[in-house]
N, C-alpha and C positions, 0 to 999 in steps of 0.2 A: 735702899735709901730713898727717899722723898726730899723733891727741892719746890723750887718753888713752881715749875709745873704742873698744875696740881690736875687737870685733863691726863687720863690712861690715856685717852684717843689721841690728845696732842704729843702729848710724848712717845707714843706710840710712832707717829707720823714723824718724828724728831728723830728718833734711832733707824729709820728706815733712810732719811737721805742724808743722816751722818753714816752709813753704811756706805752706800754709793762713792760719795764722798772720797770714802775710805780703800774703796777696791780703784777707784781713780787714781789714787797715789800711790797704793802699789804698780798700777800699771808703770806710771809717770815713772819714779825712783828708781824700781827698781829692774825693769828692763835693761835701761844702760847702763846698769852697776855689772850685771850679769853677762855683759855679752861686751866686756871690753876685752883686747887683744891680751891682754896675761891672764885671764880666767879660763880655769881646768872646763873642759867638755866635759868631765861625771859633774862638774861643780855645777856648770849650766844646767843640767839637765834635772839636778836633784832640786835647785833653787826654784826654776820653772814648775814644776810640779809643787813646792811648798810655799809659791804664792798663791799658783792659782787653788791649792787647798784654803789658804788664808781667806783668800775671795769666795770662795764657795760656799763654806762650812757655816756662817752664819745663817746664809740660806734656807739651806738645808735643814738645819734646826728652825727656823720658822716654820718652816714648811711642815714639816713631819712629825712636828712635838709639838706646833703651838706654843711655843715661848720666843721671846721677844728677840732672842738673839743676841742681846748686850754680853753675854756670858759667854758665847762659843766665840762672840768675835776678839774680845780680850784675853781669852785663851790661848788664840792663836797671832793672836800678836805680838804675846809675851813668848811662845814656841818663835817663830820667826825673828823675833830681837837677838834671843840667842843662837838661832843658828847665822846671824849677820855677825855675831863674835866669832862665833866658832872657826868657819871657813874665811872673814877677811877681819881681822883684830884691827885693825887700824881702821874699823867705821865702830869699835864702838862704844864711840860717844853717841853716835846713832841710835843705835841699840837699845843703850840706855835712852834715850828719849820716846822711841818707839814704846818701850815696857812701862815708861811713867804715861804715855797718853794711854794706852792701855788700862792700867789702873785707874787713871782717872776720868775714864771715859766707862766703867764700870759702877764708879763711887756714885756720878752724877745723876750718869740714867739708868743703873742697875740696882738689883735691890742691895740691902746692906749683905747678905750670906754669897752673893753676886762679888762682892767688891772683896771681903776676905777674904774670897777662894782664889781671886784674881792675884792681890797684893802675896798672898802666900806662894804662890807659883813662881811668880815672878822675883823673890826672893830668895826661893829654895833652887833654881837656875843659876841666879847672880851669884852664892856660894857653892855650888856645884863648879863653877871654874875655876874654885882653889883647888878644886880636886883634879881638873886634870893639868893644871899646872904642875901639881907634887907627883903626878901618878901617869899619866897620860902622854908627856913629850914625848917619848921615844915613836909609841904607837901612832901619834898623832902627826908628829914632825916630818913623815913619811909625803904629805898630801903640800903638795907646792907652793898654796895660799898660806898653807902657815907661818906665820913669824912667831911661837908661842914666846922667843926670848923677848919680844919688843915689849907683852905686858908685864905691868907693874902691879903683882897682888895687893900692893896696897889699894891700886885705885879699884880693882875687883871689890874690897872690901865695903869702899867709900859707896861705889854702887849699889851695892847691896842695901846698904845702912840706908843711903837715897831714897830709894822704893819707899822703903818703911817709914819713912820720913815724911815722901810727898802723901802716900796713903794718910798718916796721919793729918798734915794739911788741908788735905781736899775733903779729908771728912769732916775739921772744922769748920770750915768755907760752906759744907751743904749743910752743915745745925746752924749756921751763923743764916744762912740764906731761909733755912724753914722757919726759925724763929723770926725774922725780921716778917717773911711773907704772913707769919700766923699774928704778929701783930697789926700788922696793916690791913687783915681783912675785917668785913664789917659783917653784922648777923645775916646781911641779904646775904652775901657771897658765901657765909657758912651753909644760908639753907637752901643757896643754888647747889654748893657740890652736894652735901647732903638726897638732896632731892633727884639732882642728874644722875648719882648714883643707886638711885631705887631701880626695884624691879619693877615697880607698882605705878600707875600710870597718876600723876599727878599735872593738876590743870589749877592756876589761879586768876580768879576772875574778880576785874575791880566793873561794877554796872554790869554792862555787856562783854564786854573787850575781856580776850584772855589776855594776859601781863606776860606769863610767865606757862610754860611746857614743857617737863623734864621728856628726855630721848624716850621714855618708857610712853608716854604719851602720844609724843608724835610718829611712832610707830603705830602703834593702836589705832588712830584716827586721822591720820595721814600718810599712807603709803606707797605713796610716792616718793617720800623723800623730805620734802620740806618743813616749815615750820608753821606751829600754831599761834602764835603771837601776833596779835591785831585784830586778828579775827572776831567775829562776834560768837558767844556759845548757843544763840540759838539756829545759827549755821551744821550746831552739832547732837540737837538733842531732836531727837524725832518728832512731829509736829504731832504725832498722840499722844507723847511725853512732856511736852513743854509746860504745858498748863501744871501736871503735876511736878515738873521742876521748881516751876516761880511759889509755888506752895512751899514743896521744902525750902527754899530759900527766904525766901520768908519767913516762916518758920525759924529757922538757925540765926537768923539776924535779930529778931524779936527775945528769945530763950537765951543766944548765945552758949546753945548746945548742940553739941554736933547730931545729925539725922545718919545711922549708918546701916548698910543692910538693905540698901532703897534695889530693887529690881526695874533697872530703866533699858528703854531703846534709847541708841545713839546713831549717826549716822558718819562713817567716814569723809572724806573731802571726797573719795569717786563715787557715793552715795552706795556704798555695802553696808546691811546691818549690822549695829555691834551691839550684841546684848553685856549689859555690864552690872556688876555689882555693885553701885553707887554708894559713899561717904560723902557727906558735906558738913562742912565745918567751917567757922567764921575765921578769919585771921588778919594781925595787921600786914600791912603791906604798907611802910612806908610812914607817910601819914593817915592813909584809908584804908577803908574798912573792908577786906577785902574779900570773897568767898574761895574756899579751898575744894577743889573736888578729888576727890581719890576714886580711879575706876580702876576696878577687878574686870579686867575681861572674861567674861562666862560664854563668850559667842562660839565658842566650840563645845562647851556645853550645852548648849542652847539647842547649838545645831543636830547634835545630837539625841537629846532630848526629842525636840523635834521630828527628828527621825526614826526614833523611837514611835512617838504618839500616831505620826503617819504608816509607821509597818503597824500598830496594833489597827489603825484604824482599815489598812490593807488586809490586814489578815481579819478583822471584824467583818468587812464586806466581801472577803470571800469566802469567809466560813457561811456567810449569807446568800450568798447565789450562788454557789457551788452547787450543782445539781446533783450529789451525792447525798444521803443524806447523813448528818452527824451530829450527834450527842456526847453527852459527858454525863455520866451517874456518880453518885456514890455508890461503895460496896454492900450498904444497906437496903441499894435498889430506890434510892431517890436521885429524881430525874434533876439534875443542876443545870444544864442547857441545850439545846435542838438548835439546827437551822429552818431555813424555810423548808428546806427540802424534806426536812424529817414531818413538819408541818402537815404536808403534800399526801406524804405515804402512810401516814396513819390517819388520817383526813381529821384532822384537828381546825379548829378555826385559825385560831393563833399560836406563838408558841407559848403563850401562857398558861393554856389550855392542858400541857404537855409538862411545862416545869412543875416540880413539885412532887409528881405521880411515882407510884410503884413502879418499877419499869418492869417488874411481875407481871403487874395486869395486863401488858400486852403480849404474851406469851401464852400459844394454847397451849401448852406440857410445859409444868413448872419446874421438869427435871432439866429443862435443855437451857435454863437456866442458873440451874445449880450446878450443871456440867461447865455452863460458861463458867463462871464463876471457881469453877476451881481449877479449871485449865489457865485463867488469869493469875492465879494467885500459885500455881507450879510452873508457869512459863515466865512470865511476864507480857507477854504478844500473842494470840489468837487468831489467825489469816483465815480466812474460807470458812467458818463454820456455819452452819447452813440451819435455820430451824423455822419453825410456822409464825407468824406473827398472827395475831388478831386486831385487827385497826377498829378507831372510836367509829366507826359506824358499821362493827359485827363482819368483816370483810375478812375471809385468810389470806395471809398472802406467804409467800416461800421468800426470805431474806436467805443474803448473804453475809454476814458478820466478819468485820476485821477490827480487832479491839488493841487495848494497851493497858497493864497499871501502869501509874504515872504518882509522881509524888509532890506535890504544890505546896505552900506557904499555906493555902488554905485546906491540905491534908490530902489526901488519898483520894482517887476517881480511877474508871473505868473509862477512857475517851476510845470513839470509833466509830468507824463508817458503816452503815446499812444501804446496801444496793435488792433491790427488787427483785429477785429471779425468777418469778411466778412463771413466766413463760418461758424463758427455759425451763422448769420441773416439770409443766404441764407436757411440752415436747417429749422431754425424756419419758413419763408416765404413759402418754400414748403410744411412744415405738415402743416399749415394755408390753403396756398391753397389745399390742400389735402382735409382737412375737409371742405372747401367751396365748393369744386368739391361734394365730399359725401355729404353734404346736400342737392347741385343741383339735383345729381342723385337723390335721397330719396324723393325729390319734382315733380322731374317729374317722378317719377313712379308714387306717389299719385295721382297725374294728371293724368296720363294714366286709371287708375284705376277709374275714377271720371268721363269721357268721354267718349263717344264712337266713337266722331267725330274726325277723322283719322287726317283731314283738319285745323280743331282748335288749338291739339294737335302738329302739325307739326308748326304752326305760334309759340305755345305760347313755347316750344323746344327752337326755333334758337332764339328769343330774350334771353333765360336765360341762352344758350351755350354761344354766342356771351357776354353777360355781365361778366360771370364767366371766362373764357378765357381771354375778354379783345381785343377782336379781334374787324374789321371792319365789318362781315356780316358773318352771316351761312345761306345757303339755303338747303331746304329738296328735291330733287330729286326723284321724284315718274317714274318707268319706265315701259311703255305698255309691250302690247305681243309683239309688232316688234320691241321692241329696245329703242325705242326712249323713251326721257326722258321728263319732263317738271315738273314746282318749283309746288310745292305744299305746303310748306312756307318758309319765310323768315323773317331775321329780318330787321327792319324797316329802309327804304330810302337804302336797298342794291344797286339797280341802277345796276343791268345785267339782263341778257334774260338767262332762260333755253341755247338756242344754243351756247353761251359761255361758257360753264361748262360742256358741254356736252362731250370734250376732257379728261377732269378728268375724268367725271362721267363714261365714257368707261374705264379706266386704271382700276377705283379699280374693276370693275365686270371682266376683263379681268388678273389682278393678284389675285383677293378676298382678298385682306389687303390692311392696310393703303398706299394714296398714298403722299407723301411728298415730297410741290417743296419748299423748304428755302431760293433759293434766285429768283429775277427778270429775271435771267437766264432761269432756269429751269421752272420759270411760264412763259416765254415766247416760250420755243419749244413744253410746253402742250397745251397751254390757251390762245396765244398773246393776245384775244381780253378782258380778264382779266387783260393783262396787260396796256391792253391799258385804263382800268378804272382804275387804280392808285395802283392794288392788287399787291405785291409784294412777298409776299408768302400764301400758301395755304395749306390744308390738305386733304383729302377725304376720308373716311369710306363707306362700302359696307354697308349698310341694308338690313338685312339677312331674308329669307320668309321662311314658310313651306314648298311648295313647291317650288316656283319660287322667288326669291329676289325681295326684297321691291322697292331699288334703293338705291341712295346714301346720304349721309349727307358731305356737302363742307363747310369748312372753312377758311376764307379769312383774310388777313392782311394786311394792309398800310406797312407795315416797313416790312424787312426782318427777320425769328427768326426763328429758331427750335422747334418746339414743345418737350416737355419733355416727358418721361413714364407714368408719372402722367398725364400729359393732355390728352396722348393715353387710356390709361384706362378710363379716363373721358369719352371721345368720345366712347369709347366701349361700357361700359354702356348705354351710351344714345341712342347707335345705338341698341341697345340690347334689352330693355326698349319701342325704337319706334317699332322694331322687333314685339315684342308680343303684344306691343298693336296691330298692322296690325293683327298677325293673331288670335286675341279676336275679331277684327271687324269682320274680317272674319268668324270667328269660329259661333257669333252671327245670321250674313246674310246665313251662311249654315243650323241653327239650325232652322229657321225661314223658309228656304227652306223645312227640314226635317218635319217641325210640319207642312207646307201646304201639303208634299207628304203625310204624315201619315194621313190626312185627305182624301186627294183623294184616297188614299189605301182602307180606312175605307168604305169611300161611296162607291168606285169600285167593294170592295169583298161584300159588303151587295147586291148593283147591281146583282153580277155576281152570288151569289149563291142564291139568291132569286127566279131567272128563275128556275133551275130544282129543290129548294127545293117548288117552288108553282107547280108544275107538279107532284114531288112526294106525296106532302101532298095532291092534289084534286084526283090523284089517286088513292092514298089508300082510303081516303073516299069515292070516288065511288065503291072503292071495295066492303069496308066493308059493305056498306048499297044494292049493287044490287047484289054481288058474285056467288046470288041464279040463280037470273034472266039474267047472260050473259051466253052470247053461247061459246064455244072453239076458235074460231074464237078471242070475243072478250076480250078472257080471254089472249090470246097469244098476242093480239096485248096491249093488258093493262099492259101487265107483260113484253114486248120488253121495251116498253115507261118508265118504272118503270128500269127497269137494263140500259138501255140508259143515262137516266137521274142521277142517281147513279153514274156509270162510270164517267159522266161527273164532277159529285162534287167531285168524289173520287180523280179523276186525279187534278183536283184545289187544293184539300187539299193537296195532296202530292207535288204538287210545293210550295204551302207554307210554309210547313212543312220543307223542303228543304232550302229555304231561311233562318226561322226561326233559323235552327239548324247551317247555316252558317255563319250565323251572331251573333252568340255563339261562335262560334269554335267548332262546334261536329257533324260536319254531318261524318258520316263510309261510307264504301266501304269496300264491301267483293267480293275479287278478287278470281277466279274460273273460269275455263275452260267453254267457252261456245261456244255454235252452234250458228254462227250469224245467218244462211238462218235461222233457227226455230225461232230464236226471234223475225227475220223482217215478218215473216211471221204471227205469233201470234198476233204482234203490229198492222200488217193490215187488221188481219182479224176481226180486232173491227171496223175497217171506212169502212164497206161493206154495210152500213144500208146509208151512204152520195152517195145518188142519185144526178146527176147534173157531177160530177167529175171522171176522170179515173187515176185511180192509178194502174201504172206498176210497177212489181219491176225484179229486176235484180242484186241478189244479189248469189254469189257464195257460196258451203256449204264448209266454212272453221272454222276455231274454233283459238280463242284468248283466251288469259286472261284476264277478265274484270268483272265487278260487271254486273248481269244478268239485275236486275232490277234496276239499273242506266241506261243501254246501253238502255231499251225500255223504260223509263219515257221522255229518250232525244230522242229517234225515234220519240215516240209520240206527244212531244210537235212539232217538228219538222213538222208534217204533218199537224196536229191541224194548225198550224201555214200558211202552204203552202194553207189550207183549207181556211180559215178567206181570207186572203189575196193574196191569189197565183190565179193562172188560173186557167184554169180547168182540164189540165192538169198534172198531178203527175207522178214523176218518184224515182223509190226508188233504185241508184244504190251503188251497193258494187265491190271492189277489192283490192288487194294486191299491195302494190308499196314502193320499197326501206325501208321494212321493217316495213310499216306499213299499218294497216289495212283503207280504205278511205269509209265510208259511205255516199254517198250523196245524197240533198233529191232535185230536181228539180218542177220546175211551169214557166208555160208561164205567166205568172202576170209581171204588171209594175214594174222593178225596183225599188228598195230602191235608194233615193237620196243618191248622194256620200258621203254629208257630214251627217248624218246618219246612215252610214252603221257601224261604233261604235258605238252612243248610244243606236242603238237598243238591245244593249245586256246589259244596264245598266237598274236599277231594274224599274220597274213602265214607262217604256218609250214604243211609239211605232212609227213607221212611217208611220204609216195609219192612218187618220181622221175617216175611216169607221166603222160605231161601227160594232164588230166581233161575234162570239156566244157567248153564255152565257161560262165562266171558262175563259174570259182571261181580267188577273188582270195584263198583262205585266211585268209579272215573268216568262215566259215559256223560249225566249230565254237565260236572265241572269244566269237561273239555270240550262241550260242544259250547257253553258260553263262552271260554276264552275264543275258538276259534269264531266264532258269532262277532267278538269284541273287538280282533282283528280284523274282521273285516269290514270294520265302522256299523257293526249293525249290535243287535241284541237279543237275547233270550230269556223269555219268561216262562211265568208259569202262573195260573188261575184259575178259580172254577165258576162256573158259572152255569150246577147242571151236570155239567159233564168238566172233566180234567182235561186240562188245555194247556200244552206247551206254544206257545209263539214266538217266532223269527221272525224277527224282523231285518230287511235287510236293504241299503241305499238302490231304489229302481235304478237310479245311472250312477256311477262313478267315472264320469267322463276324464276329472283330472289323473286318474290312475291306471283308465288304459290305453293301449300302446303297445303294451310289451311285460311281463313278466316283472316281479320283483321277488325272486328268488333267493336267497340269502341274505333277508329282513330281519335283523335283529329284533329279539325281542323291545330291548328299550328303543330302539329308532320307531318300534311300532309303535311304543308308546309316545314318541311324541308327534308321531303323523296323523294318530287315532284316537289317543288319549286311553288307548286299553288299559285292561288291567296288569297290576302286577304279577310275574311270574312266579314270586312266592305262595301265591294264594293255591298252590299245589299242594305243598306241606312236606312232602319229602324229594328229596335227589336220589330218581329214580333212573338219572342217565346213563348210570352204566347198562339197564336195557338195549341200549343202542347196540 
């Protein structure tokens, strides 16, 4: 129903303290009805319980359902009327008043389906008590409060009939009241409720002053709470709006047509903005002329929007300085958009430069593009894939690709990020060649180790330098004793001459490290005739010897390059590798020298001591067997022959012995003040029995320090020696000169050849064809210079006329005597004397000892 409260809010606010109202009088009523001294204790208890349901239950339906509550509360008002009959008959006429306010208190401020559902309850109760009158005493009659004989069915009837009665009443009284209010109202108050009940924000403006603000307005534009009436509207319209307001307004007063569809700023009363969808339209108001605004609030539209325009314009500037780079193509391979960063990486000017283009063109292999390309279109996503770019200014670089199909308004694209990897591939490429270079080296050492052919070795080298490299041609340079150089391998179809290379191959033995020409420049002031075979850069390593360099290792290239650390070390290796194999071949052909001298040694001393051990041994057996029967005579000349022949093996043992121990490291020297005239004299007075020769000597009585019996083992061999091979004449002179002592031994005999007059003093050599006496194993002069060397002095040889061996020897060694230095290691001599090494014997002859 509708009355004349024509406010939902006010009547709203009506039924809420007609509630109160209402739970107030039950309080009041009916407490003291409930709790007088003849009321049953289940009565109290069930009563108490269905008022405070009475009281509640309106509540509770507001609360939880959002309805008004007019309808639970007549519900149970009309349930509670009849239970005040039920348990005390004598309230009701009560009863029945409770159930007509009830109804009537649903007809007034409930709707009309409100009031019917009310009046019919409450009617269908009031005839329910004929029934338990007819049906019910006996059951009922049981409960204390009963009197059922006190009522009169008729008045049950009469009540019944009431209800329906007052129902019809009060719903005359509310048509009588909505007509009378719907005549008295005037078109403002139609087009207040009208307008208060819009959604829509409606504002009327007479001049400046707003008149009039439906709730939907002053929500909108005042949220606080209060109202917009009095106010001026340019307090509401944003001041870079206003100008274009008084336009439209103008406008619609002028035309007296409405402007709708207007996109304005407003400004709330806390000054938030409110974006609105403005109508304006003329109206009377009254007597004047009044303007109408109608605002659509879009300000969450707005703001969204808004927010919208600020994430594109976020994600516009960071698709912009994102330091990755990023593109969008079509699957046609046209470029739709780059960042800067894509700018960057393919060295573009701008991205203009870039949109547009084939994204082909920048791909050196146009398969690793049609692979993209169809791994997009079977995946939809592409992460990691790796391929060469070629950038606008000829640059490669190694990308890493992570792509997408995607499907847009404006069709199908390729979007994706490209990261640079260039140096990580380059890393990865170099430990790759790194470990191909290490297996190379590793391979040709096993090789070296597996060959003995220098020559082999050197070919099958420059083919797996040359492939591991990458280069045009390696040649091995092998270099003589004069210099000069010539290939001893290469790798295949090189096409130069040793005499080409020969310019490097002098640089690196002239600096001993690598030499490096990098560009066609620099191979041309070393090598022109390298360059005139198409090599435009080169490299060259020294191969390094034991004693004397191998020669060199050259490496050549078409194209101009740098060689890297890693290549250098490469080539180190190899040259290092070729190194020792040379001196293992070497080492081989001297060992091979060594086992044929150690034979001729073997046979020489078996030779050589055989002569006087067969003179000794038939000696003595003639002794032993005629000793009886020889005369003095031939006892002395049997017993010369016997110490002759002795002497002579004695002195050969003691050179070998000599050798043996220096070829160890352990031959001594015991240094002591000695008389030379008496030693040379001693020493010669054993060659007085060599008939045929004359031996002078001329040696002055001075005294050095020197080992006694080194200075005569070297006299001896020395004359031994002049004897064998010399003339006939001998001279044995001595003197003092600048501090040192000069013993020399002279012979008219043929010269020693010049180029010989060094080896004669190395172990087992001689310069004579002539076989000699029995004791010379050509060890006499080798071991008289070592023992020469130890004792800080020296021995030569010269001619000048006559063959001239000289000793030289320090006239004082004061720092060393004193006392004996017996058990001198070879190397300690060496570094007290700076002698020679013990090796320069040639074979280990120590087991002699």
């Amino acid at each position: 129903m509708s009355t004349g409260i024509s406010s939902r809010k006010e009547r709203s606010k009506l039924v809420l303290k007609l509630l109160r109202v209402r739970a107030v009088v039950y309080v009041l009523a009916g407490v003291p009805l409930l709790f007088t001294p003849t009321m049953n204790r289940a009565v109290v208890v069930f009563g108490v319980c269905a008022i405070l349901l009475a009281i509640v239950n309106p509540y509770v339906v507001r609360r939880f359902e959002g309805l008004s509550g007019v309808r639970a509360a007549a519900l149970s008002d009309v349930v509670v009327a009849y239970g005040m009959w039920l348990f005390a008959p004598t309230s009701a006429g009560l009863a029945l008043m409770l159930a007509m306010w009830a109804v009537a208190f649903s007809v007034f401020l409930g709707s009309a389906r409100d009031a019917r559902i009310t009046v019919g309850v409450a009617a269908a109760l009031e005839l329910s008590k004929l029934f338990v009158l007819s049906f019910g005493a006996t059951a009922l009659g049981a409960l204390p409060v009963m009197a059922l004989a006190d009522v009169n069915p008729i008045l049950v009837t009469a009540g019944a009939a009431g209800l329906i009665g007052a129902y019809l009443s009060f719903d005359l009284i509310d048509r009588y009241f909505i007509a009378r209010n719907d005549a008295a109202e005037t078109g403002e108050e139609r087009y207040r409720k009208l307008m208060d009940a819009a959604p829509v924000a409606f504002i009327v403006v007479v001049e400046k002053a707003v008149v009039y603000a439906n709730d939907a307005a002053n929500r909108v534009l005042d949220p606080s709470g209060g109202s917009l009436v009095g106010l001026s509207i340019k307090e509401f319209v944003d001041e870079s709006a206003y100008g274009r307001y008084k336009a439209l307004r103008g406008q619609v007063i002028r035309v007296l047509e409405a402007a709708d569809n207007e996109q304005m700023l407003f400004r709330s009363t806390d000054g938030s903005a409110v974006w609105v969808d403005l109508t304006v339209n003329a109206v009377d108001y009254g007597h004047d002329l009044a303007i109408q605004l109608m605002l659509y609030d879009r300000s969450g539209q707005y703001r969204a929007e808004e927010q919208l325009r600020r994430t594109k314009v976020d994600y516009q500037t960071f698709f912009e300085r994102i330091p990755v780079a990023l593109y969008r193509s079509r699957p046609d391979g046209q470029i739709a958009h780059v960042n800067q960063a894509m700018v960057e990486l393919v060295g573009a000017e701008s991205p203009s430069a870039i949109v547009g283009k084939d994204a082909e063109s920048f791909y050196v292999d146009a398969a690793d593009r049609d692979r993209l390309t169809e791994l997009l279109g079977d995946e939809g996503v592409v992460a990691g894939y790796e391929w060469q770019m070629r950038t606008m200014d000829g640059r490669i670089r190694w990308v890493r690709d992570t792509s997408r199909l995607i499907d847009t308004q404006d069709g199908r694209f390729y979007e994706g990020a490209i990261v640079d990897v260039t140096v990580r591939r380059n890393v990865e490429d170099e430990l790759w060649a790194r470990a191909v270079q290490q297996e190379a080296a590793a391979s040709i050492g096993q090789l070296a180790l597996e060959t003995e052919d220098v020559t082999g070795l050197c070919e099958a080298l420059s083919g797996i330098v040359s492939e591991v490299l990458g280069t045009d041609g390696v040649a091995v340079m092998r270099r003589d004793s004069k210099g000069h150089f010539q290939i001893v391998g290469a790798s295949q179809a090189l096409g130069v001459e040793a005499t080409m290379l020969s310019g490097i191959a002098d640089r690196t033995h002239m600096s001993a490290g690598p030499v490096l020409l990098k560009t066609a420049a620099e191979v041309r002031l070393a090598a022109p005739a390298v360059l005139d075979r198409g090599f435009h850069a080169c490299i060259g390593l020294m191969v390094p010897g034991k004693e004397i360099n191998f020669g060199t290792l050259v490496v050549l290239s078409n194209d101009e390059r740098s060689f890297s650390a890693d290549d250098l070390n490469f080539l180190h290796s190899v040259t290092n590798v070729l190194a020792a194999a040379v001196d293992r071949a070497g080492a081989y052909t001297r060992l091979e020298a060594l086992v044929e001298s150690k034979d001729a040694f073997v046979a020489s001393v078996s030779h050589e001591l055989r002569t006087p051990l067969t003179v000794v041994s038939g000696l003595a057996h003639e002794l032993s067997q005629r000793w009886m029967t020889l005369s003095d005579e031939e006892m002395d000349e049997f017993t010369a022959m016997l110490v002759g022949q002795s002497e002579d093996m004695a002195d050969l043992i003691e050179d070998l012995l000599v050798a043996a121990r220096a070829n160890i490291g352990n031959v001594a020297v015991r240094i002591v003040p000695v008389d030379v005239a008496v030693e040379v004299k001693g020493v010669l007075a054993g060659f007085e029995s060599h008939t045929g020769h004359s031996i002078a000597s001329d040696v002055p009585d001075v005294t050095i320090s020197a080992d006694p019996s080194r200075l005569r083992q070297i006299l001896r061999n020395l004359v031994s020696n002049a004897i064998r091979y010399g003339g006939k004449t001998i001279e044995v002179e001595g003197y003092v000169s600048s501090g040192l002592f000069v013993l020399e031994v002279k012979d008219d005999g043929d010269p020693i050849p010049e180029a010989d007059r060094e080896r004669i003093f190395e172990p087992y050599e001689r310069a004579h064809e002539t076989a000699g006496k029995p004791g010379s194993v050509g060890l006499g002069l080798s071991v008289s210079r070592t023992l020469a060397e130890l004792m800080r002095g020296s021995l030569t040889y010269r001619h000048d006329g006559r063959s001239t061996f000289r000793l030289e020897l320090p006239a004082s060694l004061s720092e060393l005597e004193g006392g004996p230095h017996s058990g001198v290691r070879h190397d300690e001599a060496l570094s007290a004397f700076g002698a020679i090494g013990a090796g320069r014997i040639g074979v280990d002859v120590g087991a002699i000892q």
